[in-house]
C-alpha positions as CSV (number, residue, x, y, z in Angstrom):
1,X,11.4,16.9,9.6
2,X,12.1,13.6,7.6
3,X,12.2,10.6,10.0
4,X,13.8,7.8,7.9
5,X,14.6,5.5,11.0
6,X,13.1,5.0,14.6
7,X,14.5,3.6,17.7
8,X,12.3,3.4,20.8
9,X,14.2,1.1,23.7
10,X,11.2,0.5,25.8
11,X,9.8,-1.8,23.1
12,X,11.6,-4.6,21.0
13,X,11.7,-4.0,17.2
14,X,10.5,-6.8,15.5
15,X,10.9,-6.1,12.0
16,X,11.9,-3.1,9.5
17,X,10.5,-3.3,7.1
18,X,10.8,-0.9,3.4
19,X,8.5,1.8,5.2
20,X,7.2,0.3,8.3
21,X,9.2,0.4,12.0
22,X,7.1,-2.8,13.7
23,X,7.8,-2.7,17.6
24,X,6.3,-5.4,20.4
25,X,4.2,-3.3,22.1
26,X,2.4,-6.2,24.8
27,X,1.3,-10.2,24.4
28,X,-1.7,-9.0,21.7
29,X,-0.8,-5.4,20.2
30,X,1.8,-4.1,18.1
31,X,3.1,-0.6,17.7
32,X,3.7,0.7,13.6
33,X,6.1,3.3,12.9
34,X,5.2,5.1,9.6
35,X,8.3,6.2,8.7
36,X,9.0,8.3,5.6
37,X,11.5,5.6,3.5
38,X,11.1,5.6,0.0
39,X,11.8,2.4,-1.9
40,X,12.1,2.0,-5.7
41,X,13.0,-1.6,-7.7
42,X,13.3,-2.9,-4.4
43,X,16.1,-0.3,-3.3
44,X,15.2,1.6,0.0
45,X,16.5,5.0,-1.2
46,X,19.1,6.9,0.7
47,X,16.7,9.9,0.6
48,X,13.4,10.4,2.7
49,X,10.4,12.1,1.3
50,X,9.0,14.2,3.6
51,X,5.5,13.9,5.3
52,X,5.0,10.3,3.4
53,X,4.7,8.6,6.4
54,X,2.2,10.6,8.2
55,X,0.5,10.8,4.7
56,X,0.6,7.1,4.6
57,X,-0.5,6.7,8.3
58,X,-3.3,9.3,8.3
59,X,-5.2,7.4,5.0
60,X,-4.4,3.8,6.6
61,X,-6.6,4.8,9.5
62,X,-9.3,6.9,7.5
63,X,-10.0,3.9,5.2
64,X,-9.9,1.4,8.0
65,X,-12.4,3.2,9.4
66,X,-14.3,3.6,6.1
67,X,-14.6,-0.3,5.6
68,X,-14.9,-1.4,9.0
69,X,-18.4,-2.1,8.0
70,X,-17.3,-4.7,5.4
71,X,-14.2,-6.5,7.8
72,X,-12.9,-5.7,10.9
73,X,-9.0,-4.2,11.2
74,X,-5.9,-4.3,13.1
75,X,-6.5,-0.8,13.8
76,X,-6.5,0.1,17.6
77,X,-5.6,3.6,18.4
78,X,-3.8,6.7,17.1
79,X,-3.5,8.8,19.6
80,X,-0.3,10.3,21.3
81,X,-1.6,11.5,24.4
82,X,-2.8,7.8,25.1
83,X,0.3,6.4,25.6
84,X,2.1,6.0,27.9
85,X,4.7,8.6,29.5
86,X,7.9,6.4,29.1
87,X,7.2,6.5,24.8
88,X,5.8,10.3,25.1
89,X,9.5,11.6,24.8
90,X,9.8,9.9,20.9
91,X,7.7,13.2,19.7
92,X,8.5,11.4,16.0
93,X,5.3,9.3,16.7
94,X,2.6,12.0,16.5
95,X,0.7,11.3,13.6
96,X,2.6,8.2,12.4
97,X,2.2,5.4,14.4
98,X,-0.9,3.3,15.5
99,X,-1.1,0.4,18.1
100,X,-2.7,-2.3,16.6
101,X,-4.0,-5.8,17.0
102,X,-1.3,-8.2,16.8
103,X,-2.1,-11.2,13.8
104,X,-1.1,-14.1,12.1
105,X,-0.7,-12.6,8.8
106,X,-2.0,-14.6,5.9
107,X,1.2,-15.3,3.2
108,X,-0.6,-13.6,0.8
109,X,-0.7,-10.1,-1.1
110,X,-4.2,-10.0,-2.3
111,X,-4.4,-7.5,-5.8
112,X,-7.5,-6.4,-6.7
113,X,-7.1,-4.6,-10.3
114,X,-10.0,-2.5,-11.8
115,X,-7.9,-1.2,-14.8
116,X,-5.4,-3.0,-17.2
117,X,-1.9,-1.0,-16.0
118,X,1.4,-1.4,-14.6
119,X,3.4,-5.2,-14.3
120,X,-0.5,-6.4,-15.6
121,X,-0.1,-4.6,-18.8
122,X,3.2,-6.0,-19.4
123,X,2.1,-9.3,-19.0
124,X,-0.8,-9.2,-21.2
125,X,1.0,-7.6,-24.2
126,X,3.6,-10.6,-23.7
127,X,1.1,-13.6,-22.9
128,X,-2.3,-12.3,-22.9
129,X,-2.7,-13.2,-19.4
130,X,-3.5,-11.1,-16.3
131,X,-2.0,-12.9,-13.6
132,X,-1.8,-16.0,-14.9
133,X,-5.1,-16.2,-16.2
134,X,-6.1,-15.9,-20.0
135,X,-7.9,-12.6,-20.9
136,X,-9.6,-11.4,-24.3
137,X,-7.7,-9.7,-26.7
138,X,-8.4,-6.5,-27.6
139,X,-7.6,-4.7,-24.5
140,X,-5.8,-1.0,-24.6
141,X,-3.2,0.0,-21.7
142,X,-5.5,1.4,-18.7
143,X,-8.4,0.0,-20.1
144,X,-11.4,-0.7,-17.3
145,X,-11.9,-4.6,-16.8
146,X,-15.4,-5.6,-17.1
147,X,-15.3,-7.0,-13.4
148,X,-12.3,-6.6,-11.2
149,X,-9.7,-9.2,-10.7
150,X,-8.2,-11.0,-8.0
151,X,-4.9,-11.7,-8.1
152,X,-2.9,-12.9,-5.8
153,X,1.1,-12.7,-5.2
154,X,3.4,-14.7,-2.7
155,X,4.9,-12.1,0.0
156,X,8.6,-11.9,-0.5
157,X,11.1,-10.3,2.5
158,X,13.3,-10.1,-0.6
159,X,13.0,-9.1,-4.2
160,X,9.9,-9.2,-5.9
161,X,6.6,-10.9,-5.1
162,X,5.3,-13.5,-7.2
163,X,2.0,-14.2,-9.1
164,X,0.4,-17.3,-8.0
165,X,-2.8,-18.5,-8.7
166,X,-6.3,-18.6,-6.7
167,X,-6.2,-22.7,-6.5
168,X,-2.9,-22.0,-5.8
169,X,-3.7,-19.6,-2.8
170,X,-7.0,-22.0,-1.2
171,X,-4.2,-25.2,-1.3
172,X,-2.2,-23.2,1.0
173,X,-4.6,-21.6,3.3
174,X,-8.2,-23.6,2.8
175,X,-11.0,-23.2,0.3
176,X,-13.3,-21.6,2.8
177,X,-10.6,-18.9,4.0
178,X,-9.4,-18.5,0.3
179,X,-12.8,-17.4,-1.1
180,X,-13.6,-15.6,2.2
181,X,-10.4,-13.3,1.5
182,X,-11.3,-13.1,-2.3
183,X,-14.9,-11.9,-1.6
184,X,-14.0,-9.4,0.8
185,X,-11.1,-7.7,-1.0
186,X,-13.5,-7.2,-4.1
187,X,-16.1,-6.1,-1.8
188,X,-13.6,-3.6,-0.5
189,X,-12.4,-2.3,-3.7
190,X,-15.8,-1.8,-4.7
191,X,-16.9,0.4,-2.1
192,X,-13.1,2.4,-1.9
193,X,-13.6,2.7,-6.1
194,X,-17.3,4.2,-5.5
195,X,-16.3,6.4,-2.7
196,X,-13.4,7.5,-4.9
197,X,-14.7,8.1,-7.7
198,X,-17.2,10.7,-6.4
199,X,-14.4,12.6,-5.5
200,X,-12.7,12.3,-8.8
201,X,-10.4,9.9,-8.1
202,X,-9.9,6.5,-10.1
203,X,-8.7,3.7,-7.9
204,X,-7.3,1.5,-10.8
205,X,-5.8,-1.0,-8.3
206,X,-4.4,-2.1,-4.6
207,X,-2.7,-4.2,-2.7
208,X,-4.7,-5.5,0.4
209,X,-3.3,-7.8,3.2
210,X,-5.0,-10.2,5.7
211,X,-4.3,-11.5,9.4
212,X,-6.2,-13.9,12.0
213,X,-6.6,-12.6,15.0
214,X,-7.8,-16.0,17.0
215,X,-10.4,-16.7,14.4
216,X,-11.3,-13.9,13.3
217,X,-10.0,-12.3,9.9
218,X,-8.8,-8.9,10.0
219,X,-7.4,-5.9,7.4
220,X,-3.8,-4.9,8.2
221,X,-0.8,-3.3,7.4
222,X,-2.0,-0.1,5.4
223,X,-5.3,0.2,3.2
224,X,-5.9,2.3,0.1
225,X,-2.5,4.4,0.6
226,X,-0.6,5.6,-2.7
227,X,2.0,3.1,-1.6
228,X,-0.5,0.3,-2.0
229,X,-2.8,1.9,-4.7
230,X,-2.7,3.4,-8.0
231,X,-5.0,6.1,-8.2
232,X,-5.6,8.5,-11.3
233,X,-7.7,11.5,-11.6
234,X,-10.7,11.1,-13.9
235,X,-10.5,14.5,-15.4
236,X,-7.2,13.1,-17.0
237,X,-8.3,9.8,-17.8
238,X,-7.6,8.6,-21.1
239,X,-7.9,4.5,-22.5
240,X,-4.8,3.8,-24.5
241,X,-2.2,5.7,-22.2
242,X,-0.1,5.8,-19.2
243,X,-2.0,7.7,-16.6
244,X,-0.4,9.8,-14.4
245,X,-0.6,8.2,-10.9
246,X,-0.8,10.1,-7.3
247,X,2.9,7.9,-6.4
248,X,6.5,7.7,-6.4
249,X,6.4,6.9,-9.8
250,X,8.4,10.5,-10.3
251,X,11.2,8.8,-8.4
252,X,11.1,5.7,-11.0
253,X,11.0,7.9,-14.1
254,X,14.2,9.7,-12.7
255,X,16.3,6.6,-11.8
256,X,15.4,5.4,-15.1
257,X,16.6,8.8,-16.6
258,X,20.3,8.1,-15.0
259,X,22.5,5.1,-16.3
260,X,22.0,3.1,-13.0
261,X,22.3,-0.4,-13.2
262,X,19.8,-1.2,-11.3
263,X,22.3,-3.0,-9.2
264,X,24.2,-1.4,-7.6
265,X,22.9,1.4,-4.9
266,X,20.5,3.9,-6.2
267,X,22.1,7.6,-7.7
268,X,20.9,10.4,-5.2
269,X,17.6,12.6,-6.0
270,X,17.5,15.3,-6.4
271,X,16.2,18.0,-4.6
272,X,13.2,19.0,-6.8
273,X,12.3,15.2,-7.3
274,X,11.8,14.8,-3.9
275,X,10.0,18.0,-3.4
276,X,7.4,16.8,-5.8
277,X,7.2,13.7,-4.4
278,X,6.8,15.0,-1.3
279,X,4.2,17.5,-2.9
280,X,2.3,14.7,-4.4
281,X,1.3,12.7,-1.4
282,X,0.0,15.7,0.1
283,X,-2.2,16.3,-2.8
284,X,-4.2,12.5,-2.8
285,X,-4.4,13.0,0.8
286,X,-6.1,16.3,0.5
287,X,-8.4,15.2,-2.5
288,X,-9.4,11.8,-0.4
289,X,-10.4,13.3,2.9
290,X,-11.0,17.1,2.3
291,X,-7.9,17.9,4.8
292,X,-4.6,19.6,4.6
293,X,-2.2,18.3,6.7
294,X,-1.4,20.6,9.6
């Protein structure tokens, strides 16, 4: 079954977001819907890829668990039979939703990239910046930096995110909570890249985000998930080319394939794009935790 929207009455949707069904679940918690929306040049996509959002949901929680070690989560709970009877009839829930600890997120997206690639590599054959910030020449597409970079974007409800820089970032927020963030996501994609890697994985980059919860920072929103990462298999791995990445980038290629404006709304997929799609977020979940979804 493809769930592409949610409506539970009992609670009071707060936002919707591209993926994410955000509901008021009591003063401190909220409950996330996973759903299994599909967004592409900030479009969300007529179509729904099946089992995305239980993919998506399933990984948020087993890396949030990983790294708890390094920084406390949102995460609460996960489990169906928990809650309570009045929500037990939305049977949509099992395996895609979590109640979590209700923050005050931090405006920021915080990039960590490991590997020259995507809107990064664009920008550096143009300017020879990363980010904003000047880089030696020389590098090939999907080359390995020599340390990981922080790079941080604005949040936008609406179109694309911007690049901003770290001063940038700690005028906003503070100095201290700016470098406290900046420390922990490389600490973070460290460890996720090292843990990765011995199962053949590459984690080339991600998207983290940050709450407060009182005074205390938290993880939130999802962690390590193909929606938020790019991850390549090392087997393949070659410097100088595109890799081929465990995402919807399928579902790019194809729009791209069509004479769509990019516009007006999206021309349908079809059905063996979304297959494979579909196909390919149950394959990075498999490889990362040694499951098959049931």
């Amino acid at each position: 079954m493809v769930i592409k929207t949610t409506e539970i009455k009992e609670l009071k949707l707060i936002s919707r977001g591209k993926v994410r069904d955000i509901y008021d679940y009591d003063e401190n918690k909220l409950l996330i819907v996973t759903t299994d929306r599909i967004s592409a040049f900030d479009f969300v996509l007529e179509e729904g890829i099946e089992s995305k959002g239980i993919v998506l949901n399933k990984i948020s929680k087993f890396f949030f668990n990983l790294t708890s070690h390094i920084v406390p989560n949102h995460f609460l709970y996960d489990d169906f039979d928990v809650l309570p009877d009045s929500l037990k009839k939305y049977s949509f829930l099992k395996d895609r939703f979590m109640i979590v600890k209700k923050t005050k997120p931090i405006p920021f997206e915080c990039i960590i990239r490991g590997y020259l690639t995507g809107s990064a590599w664009s920008e550096y054959v143009k300017t020879q910046t990363v980010g904003g910030m000047f880089m030696r020449g020389g590098y090939l597409e999907s080359e390995k930096f020599e340390e990981p970079l922080f790079t941080p974007t604005t949040k936008a409800e609406i179109g694309h995110d911007q690049n901003i820089s770290f001063d940038n970032m700690k005028d906003k927020i503070s100095d201290e909570l700016a470098e406290k963030i900046k420390k922990i996501s490389l600490q973070l994609y460290s460890y996720v890249s090292n843990f990765l890697s011995e199962k053949g994985i590459i984690l080339a980059d991600t998207k983290l985000e940050f709450g407060l919860f009182g005074n205390e920072l938290l993880l939130i929103d999802e962690a390590f998930t193909p929606d938020s990462s790019r991850f390549w298999l090392k087997e393949n791995y070659q410097v100088g080319e595109k890799q081929e990445p465990f995402d919807k980038q399928l579902i790019r290629n194809y729009l791209l394939s069509t004479d769509w404006d990019r516009e007006s709304p999206p021309p349908a997929l079809s059905e063996e794009v979304i297959e494979k799609t579909s196909q390919i977020y149950k394959k990075i979940y498999s490889l990362i935790t040694n499951e098959k979804l049931s």
